[in-house]
N, C-alpha and C positions, 0 to 999 in steps of 0.2 A: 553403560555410559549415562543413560537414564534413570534414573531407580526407579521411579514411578512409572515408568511405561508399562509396566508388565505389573504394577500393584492395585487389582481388582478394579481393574478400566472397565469392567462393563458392568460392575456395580456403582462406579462414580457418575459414569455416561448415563445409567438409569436415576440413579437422584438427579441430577442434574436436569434431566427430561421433565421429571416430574414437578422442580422446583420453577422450572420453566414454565408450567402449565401453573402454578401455584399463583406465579406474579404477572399471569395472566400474557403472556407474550403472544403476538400474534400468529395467527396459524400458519400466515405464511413467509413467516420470517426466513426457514430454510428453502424458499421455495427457489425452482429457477431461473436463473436472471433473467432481465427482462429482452427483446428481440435487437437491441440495443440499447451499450452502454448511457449510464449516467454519470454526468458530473459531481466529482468531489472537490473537494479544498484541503489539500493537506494544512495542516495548522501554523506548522512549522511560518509559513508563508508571513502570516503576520503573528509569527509569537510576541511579540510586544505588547498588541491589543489583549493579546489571551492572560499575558501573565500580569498587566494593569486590573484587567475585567473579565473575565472567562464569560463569566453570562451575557455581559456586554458583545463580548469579539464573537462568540456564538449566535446574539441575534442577529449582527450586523450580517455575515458571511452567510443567514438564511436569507437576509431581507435582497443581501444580491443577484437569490438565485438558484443558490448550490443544493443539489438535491442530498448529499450527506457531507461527511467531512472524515475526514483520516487524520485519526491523532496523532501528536509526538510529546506525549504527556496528558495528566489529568487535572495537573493544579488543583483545584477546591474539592475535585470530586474523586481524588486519589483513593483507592477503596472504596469508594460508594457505588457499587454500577447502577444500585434500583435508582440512587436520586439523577445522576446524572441519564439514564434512558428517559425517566422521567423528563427531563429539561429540552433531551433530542425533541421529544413526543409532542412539548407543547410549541417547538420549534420547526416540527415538521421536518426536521432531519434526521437521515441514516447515519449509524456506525459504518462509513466505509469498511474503515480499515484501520490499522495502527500502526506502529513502528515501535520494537519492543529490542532490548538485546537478548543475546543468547542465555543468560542467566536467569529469565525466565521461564524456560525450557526446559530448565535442569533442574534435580533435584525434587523437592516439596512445592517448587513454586512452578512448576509445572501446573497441579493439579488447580493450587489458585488461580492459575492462569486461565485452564480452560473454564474455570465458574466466573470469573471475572466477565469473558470476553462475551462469554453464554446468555448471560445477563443482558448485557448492553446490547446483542443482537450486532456483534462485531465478526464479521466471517472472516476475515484475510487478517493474519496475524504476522507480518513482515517484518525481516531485520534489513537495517539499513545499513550494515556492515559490519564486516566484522573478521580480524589479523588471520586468522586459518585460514581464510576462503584463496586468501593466494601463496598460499606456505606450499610446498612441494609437495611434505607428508601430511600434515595435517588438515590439507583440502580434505582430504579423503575418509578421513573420520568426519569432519564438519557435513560432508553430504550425505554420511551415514545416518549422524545426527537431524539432521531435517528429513530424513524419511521416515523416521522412527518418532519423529512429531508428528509428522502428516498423517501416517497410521495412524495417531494417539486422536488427530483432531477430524478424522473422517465423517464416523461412526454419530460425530454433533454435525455433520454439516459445513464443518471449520475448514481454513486451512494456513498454512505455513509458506515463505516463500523466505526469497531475498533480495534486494533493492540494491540495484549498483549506483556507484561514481563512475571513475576513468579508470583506476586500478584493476578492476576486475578483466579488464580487457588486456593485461598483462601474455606474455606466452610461456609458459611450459611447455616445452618442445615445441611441436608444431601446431599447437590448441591453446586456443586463448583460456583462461582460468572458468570465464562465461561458459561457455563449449564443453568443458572438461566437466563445472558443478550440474550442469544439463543432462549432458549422459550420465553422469552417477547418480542424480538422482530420480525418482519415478516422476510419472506425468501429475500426480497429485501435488509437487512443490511448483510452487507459482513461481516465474522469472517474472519477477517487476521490475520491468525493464523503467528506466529514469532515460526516459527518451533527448534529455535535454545533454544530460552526462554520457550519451553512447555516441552524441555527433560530434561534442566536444572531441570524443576519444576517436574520431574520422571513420563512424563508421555509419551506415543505415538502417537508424530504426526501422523501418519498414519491413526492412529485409531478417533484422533479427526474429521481429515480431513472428515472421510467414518461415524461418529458419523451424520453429517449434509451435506447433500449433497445437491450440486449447491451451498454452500454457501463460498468457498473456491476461488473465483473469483482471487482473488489477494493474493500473499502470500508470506511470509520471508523465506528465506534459509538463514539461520545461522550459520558458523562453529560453534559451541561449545561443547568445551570440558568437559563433564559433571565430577562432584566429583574426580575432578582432576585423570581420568585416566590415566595409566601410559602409554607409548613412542605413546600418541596423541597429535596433534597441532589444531590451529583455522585455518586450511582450511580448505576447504571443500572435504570430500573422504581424509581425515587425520585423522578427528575428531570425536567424537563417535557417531555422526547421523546416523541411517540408512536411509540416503537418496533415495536409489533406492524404497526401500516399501514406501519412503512420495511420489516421485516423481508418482508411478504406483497407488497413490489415489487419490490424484490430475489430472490425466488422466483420471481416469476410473469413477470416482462419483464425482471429486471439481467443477467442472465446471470453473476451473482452464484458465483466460487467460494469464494471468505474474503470471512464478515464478521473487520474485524480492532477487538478492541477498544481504546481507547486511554482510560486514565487517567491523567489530568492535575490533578485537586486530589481533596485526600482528605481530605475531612470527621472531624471528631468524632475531631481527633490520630491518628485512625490511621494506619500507617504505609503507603506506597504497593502493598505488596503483599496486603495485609489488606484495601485497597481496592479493589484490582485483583479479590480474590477475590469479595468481595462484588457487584461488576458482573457478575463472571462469571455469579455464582449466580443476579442477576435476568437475563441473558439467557437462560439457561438454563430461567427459567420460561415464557419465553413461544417457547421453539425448536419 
């Protein structure tokens, strides 16, 4: 399914170590997370500022705070990982995370993928969806396919996951499709769970989080306002998440290194970044 999986991965793995030491990356880049999670910014959040000013919307989102950021795209720095880690470096921000589709898993671009992500010092390599994950037959090779990447990105330190909506909460007989891509696949693929899109879908982050433990590595905070509850907004400690019971699951059993924020509508005209800031600040009241 993959062709690259199996073509001389531990000779790529080895240049790849080496080119890593070559561009001088730091020692403890693959080290283990820290005793608790760090905040990110998915980008997504305010792609507007990113795709006016990438270097722009990247110093603003350090100057707020965010100790990395998790991509949804590279704009200026598409291919380049040495410039753009450079830009992290003088910005004092982490490679979160990313958000890639399946088609960079497959095939040749697999192997660019893992030299890309290697570079930039990006551990969690996430799909944010994707039409097999709820197909009947085809789940089932798609979480063949993500252990077969996990394997591929172990050996760097990497890893693979995938990033729900509401669909994924769908049922196949008696198991939600979440449930089903769980047990297919090994403890190595990350459930990034998008904690904002599982309450929408009535269910309890908290409880998914403590459902699979260590497997909660990287994860969304999402203001949202579920079934239009009355006088809440989309920020965060506004809106009707119980954050503090996802945050204390993610601690205690996710094996949780980034929470990563992500906003997506921004109440009362302000602008994406003003709301971004605003989520920040309530997570930061209950850190």
């Amino acid at each position: 399914m993959i062709s690259t999986l199996s073509l001389s991965r531990r000779g790529f793995v080895k240049a790849s170590l080496l080119a890593a030491a070559g561009l001088s990356l730091k020692p403890t880049l693959w080290a283990k997370g820290p005793a608790h999670p760090r905040i990110s910014l998915q980008l997504y959040s305010v792609r507007g500022d990113c795709s006016h000013d990438f270097d722009a919307a990247l110093t603003q989102v350090s100057k707020l705070g965010f100790a990395g950021v998790e991509f949804a795209g590279y704009h200026k720095y598409d291919g380049k990982a040495k410039e753009l880690r450079g830009k992290l470096d003088e910005l004092n921000l982490k490679a979160a995370g990313t958000h890639l589709g399946m088609n960079k898993f497959r095939g040749d671009e697999l192997k660019r993928t893992m030299e890309f992500h290697h570079i930039l010092g990006c551990k969690f390599l996430m799909v944010p969806g994707d039409g097999d994950f709820t197909h009947p037959e085809k789940s089932k090779a798609l979480a063949e396919t993500f252990n077969q990447v996990a394997a591929a990105l172990k050996p760097m330190g990497m890893f693979t996951g995938y990033h729900n909506h509401t669909g994924e909460f769908k049922k196949d007989g008696d198991k939600t499709y979440w449930d089903l891509f769980a047990e297919r696949t090994s403890k190595d693929v990350v459930l990034q769970q998008d904690c904002g899109w599982s309450s929408a879908a009535g269910l309890d982050p908290a409880e998914l989080v403590r459902r699979y433990p260590g497997r909660t590595k990287i994860t969304h905070f999402k203001p949202m306002v579920v079934n239009n509850e009355s006088g809440k907004k989309a920020i965060l400690g506004q809106d009707s998440v119980n954050w503090p019971s996802v945050l204390k699951a993610c601690r205690e059993v996710g094996g949780t290194e980034w929470v990563t924020l992500e906003q997506e509508v921004y109440p009362d005209g302000k602008t994406p970044m003003e709301c971004t800031a605003l989520s920040l600040a309530g997570l930061k009241k209950i850190w």
